[in-house]
C-alpha positions in Angstrom: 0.0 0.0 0.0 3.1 2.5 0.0 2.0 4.1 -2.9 -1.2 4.9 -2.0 -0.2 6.4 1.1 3.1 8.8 0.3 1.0 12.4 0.4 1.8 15.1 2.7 -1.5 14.8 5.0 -2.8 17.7 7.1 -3.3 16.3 10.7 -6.3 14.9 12.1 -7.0 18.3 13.8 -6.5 20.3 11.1 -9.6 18.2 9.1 -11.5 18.2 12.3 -11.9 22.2 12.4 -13.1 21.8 8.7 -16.8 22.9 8.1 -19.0 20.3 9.1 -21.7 18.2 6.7 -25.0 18.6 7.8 -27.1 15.4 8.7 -28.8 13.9 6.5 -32.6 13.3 7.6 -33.3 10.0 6.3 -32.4 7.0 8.2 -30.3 5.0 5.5 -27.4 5.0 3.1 -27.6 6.7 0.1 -26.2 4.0 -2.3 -25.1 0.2 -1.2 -22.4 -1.8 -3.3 -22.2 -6.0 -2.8 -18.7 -7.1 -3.3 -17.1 -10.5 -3.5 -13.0 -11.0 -5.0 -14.9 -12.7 -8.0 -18.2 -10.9 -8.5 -19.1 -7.8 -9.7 -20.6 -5.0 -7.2 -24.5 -4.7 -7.1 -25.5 -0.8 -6.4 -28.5 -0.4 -4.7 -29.1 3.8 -4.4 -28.8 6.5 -6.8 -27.7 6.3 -10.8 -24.7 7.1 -11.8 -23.4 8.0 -8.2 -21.0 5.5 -7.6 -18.8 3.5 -10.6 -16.4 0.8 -10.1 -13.3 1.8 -13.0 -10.4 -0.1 -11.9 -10.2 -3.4 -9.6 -7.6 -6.2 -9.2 -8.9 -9.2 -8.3 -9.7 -9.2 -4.3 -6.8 -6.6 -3.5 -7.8 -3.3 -5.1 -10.5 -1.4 -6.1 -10.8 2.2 -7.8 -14.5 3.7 -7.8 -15.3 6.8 -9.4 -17.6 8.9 -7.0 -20.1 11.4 -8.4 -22.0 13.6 -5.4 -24.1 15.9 -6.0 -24.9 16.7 -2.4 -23.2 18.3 0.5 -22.7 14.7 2.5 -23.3 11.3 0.9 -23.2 8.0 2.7 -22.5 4.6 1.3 -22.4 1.1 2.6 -20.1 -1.7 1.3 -20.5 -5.3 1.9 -17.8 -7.1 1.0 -17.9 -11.2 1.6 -14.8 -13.6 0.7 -11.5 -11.6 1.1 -8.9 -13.1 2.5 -8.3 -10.9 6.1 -8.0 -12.0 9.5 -10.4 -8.5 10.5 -12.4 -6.0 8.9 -10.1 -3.2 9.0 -7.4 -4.8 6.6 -10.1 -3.7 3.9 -8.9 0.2 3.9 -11.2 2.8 2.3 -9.1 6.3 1.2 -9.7 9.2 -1.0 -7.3 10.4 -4.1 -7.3 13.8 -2.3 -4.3 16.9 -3.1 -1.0 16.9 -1.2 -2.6 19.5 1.5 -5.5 17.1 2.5 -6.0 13.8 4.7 -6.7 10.9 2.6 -7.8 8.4 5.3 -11.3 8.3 6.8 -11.9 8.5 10.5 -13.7 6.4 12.8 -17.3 7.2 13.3 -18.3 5.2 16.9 -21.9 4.3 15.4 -23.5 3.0 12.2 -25.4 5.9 11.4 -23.2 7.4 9.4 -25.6 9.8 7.7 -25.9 11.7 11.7 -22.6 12.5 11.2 -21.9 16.3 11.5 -18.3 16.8 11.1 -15.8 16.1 10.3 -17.4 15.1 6.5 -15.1 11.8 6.4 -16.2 9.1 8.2 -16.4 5.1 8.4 -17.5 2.8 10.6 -16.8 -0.7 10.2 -18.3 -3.9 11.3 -19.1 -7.2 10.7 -16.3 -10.3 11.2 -13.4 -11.4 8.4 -16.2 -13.4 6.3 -18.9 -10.7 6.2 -17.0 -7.0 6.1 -19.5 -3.9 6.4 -18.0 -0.5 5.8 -20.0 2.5 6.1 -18.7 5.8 4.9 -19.3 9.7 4.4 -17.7 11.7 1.8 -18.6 15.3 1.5 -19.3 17.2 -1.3 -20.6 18.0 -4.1 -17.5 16.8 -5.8 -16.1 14.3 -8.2 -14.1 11.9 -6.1 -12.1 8.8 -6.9 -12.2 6.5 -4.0 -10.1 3.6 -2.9 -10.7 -0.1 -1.1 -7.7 -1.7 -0.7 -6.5 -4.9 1.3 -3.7 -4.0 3.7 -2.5 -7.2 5.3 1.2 -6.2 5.5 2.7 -4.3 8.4 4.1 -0.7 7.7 7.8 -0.6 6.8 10.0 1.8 9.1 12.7 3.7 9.4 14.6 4.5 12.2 16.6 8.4 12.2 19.5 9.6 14.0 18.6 10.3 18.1 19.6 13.7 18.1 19.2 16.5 20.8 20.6 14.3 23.6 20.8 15.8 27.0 20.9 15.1 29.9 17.2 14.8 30.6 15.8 14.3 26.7 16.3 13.4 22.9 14.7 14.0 19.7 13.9 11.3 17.5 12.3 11.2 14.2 10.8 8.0 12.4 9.6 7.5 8.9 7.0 4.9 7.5 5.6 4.2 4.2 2.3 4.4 4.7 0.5 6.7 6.9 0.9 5.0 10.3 0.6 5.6 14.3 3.7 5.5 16.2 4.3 4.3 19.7 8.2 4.9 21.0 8.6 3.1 24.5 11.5 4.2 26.8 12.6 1.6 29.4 14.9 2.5 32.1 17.7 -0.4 31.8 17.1 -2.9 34.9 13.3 -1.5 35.3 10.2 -3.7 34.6 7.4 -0.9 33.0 7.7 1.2 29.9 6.9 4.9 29.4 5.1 5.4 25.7 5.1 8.1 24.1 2.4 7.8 20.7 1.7 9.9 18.0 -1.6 11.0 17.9 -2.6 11.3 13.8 -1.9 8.7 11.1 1.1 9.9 9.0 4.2 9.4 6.8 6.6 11.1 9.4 6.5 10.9 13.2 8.3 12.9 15.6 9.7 12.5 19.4 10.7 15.3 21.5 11.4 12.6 24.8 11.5 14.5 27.9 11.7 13.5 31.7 14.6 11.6 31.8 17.2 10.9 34.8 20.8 12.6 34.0 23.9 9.6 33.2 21.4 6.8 32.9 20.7 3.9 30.1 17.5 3.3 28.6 16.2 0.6 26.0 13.9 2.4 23.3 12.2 0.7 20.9 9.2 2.0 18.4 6.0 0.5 17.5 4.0 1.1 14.1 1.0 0.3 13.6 -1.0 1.5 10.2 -4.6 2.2 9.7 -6.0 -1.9 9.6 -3.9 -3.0 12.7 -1.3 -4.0 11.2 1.7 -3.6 13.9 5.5 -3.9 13.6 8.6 -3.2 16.2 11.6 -2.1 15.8 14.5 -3.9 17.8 15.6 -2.5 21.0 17.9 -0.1 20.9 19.8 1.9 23.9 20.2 5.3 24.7 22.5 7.1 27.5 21.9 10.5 28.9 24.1 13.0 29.7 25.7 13.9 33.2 23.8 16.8 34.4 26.0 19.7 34.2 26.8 21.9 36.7 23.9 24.0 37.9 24.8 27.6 38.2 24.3 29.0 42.0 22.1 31.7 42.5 24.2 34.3 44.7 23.0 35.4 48.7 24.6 38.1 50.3 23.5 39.5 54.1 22.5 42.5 54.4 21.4 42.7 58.2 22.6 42.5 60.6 26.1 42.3 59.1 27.8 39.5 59.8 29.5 39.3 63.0 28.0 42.8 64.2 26.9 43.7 67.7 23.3 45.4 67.6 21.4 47.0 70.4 18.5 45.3 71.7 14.8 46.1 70.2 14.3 46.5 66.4 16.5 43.8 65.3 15.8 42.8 61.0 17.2 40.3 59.3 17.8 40.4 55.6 19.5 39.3 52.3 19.9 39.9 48.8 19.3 37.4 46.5 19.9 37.2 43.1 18.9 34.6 40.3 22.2 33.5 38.2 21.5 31.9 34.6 17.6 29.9 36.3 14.9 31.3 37.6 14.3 30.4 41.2 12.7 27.0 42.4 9.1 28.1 43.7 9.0 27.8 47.4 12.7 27.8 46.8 13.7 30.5 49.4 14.7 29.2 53.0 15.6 31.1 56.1 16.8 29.6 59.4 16.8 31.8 62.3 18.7 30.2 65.7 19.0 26.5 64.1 14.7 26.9 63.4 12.7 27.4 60.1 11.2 30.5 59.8 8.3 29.7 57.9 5.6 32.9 57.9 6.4 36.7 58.3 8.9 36.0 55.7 9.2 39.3 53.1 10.7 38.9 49.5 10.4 42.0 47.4 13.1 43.6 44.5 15.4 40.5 45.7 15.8 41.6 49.1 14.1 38.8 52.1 13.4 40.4 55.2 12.2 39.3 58.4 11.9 40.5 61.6 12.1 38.2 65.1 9.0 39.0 67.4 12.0 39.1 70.0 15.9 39.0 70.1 17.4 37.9 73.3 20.7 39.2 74.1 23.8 36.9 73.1 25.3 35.5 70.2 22.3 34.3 67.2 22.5 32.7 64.0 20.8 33.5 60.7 21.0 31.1 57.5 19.5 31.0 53.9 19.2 28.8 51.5 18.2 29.6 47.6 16.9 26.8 45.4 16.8 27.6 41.6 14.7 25.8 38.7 18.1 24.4 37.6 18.9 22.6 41.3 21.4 24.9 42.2 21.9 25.6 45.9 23.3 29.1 47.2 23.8 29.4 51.4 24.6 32.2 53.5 25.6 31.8 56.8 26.2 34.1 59.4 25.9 35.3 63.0 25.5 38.6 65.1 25.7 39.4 68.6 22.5 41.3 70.5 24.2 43.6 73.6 25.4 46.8 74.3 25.8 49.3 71.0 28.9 49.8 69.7 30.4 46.8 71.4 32.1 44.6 68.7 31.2 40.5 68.3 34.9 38.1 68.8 34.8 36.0 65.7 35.5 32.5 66.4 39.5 32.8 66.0 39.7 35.6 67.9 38.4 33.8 70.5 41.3 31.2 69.9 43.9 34.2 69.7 43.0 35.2 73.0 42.7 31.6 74.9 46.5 31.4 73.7 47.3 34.7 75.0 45.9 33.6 78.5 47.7 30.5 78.7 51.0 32.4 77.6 50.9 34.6 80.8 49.9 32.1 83.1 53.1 30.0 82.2 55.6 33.2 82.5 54.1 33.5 86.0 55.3 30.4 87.1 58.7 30.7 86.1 
């Protein structure tokens, strides 16, 4: 069936906003055909509406259409071709490059309620005794196809391209308009993630996204054409990048400066943050004040964060913030001040150290 099927089709959606057919009022087909591989059709419906011109024996068949109306509706009843289901009987129109050839499922008999879109078939019946129903809009001369598909589509696989360390891009050809289905399997996991087109075409394409950074997956892609007809490529593996370096949005304190000594009453806490290369991570800001999450009150406006204790105690407290960005970058600040007397200074942690050694110096000299 490749050659039927190598036009560039519009999308499913595209047809679907076309304007729609209006119901017919009358509760049957307009013209019924009888076909058998061997024996001619039998039209039962309008004159001159419907004319077989071409058929190969049980494989093809070529009608000329001739509608008259806005929406017509036909019913086929085919006996004796050699399928295993109804579908791999496939009705198409000879339709331009810019317009979808295949018809699309209509969930009832009634073809002639249809609406929109103006293409429609509804099939039924078992292998032995096929029943296709069908709406073609118009008026128009049309040239109309029944062909038996029994063969699965043939593929081809492209380049994975676009690797990263969370996706790829993969693109697949077929020839004949066919569904695609690519399944990603983490290597050593049980389920598969699918990933299927959602219109019948020539060309399918994968933007794969979601994927863990420095890992191996199996990928393999499943076709399946219009009749059911399905086909699988072999497995085939795919790594993902490390994930680079996340760049680290920047804190700076503003207040109390680190190590400073402030007076008591009308202590605020603060910081500047600034986004570096990602956006930050919502809920992405973090403040810490005395070893506890501070986790309302909190004030974040033209990059500055401010909060202010209810109370400050006098003595030595400790103030940290974390930043989250979209990217997984982490940027800290750490710092501490001193509540007490104004103007007196806070002794850093080495000062502290210098002094202790001072002490111990003069106690030794007294002893000598």
């Amino acid at each position: 069936m490749s050659r039927l099927f190598l036009l560039v089709a519009l999308t499913a959606s595209a047809l679907l906003s076309a304007p729609a057919a209006p119901a017919q009022a009358g509760g049957t087909v307009d013209a019924t055909v009888t076909m058998t591989p061997e024996t001619t059709m039998v039209v039962d419906g309008e004159e001159g509406l419907i004319r077989l011109i071409e058929s190969e024996g049980g494989e093809r068949y070529v009608f000329e259409l001739t509608l008259t109306q806005s929406y017509t509706t036909f019913e086929f009843r085919m006996q004796g071709f050699d399928v295993e289901r109804p579908r791999q009987m496939v009705p198409s129109l000879v339709v331009p490059d810019t317009e979808f050839p295949l018809f699309h499922a209509y969930p009832n008999d009634r073809v002639w309620e249809a609406d929109g879109p103006a293409r429609v078939v509804n099939v039924t019946g078992s292998a032995d005794a096929i029943v296709l129903r069908l709406g073609v809009d118009g008026p128009a001369n049309r040239t109309l196809l029944i062909e038996r598909d029994v063969a699965p589509p043939g593929f081809t696989l492209g380049e994975v391209t676009n690797l990263t360390h969370f996706s790829f891009y993969q693109e697949t050809t077929t020839d004949e308009m066919a569904l695609a289905d690519l399944q990603v399997t983490r290597v050593g996991a049980a389920a598969h993630v699918e990933n299927p087109t959602p219109d019948y075409h020539i060309r399918q394409r994968f933007p794969v996204q979601g994927l863990d950074p420095a890992s191996e997956y199996d990928i393999r892609v499943v076709f399946t054409d219009w009749a059911g007809n399905s086909v699988a490529s072999d497995p085939y593996r795919v790594t993902t990048a490390p994930r680079p370096p996340a760049p680290l949005p920047l804190v700076e304190p503003l207040s109390p400066t680190p190590n400073a000594t402030v007076p008591e009453g009308g202590v605020v806490i603060s910081a500047r943050i600034q986004a570096v290369d990602s956006p930050l991570a919502e809920n992405g800001i973090r403040l810490f004040y005395d070893k506890r999450e501070i986790t309302s009150d909190l004030r974040y406006e033209d990059e500055v964060l401010t909060f202010t204790p209810p109370t400050a105690s006098r003595g030595l407290h400790s103030v940290a913030v974390e930043v989250t960005n979209e990217a997984g970058g982490l940027g800290v600040a750490r710092w501490t001040f001193v509540v007490g007397d104004e103007g007196r200074s806070a002794t850093p942690f080495p000062a502290l150290l210098a002094l202790a050694g001072l002490t111990l110096a003069a106690w030794c000299r007294r002893d000598d």
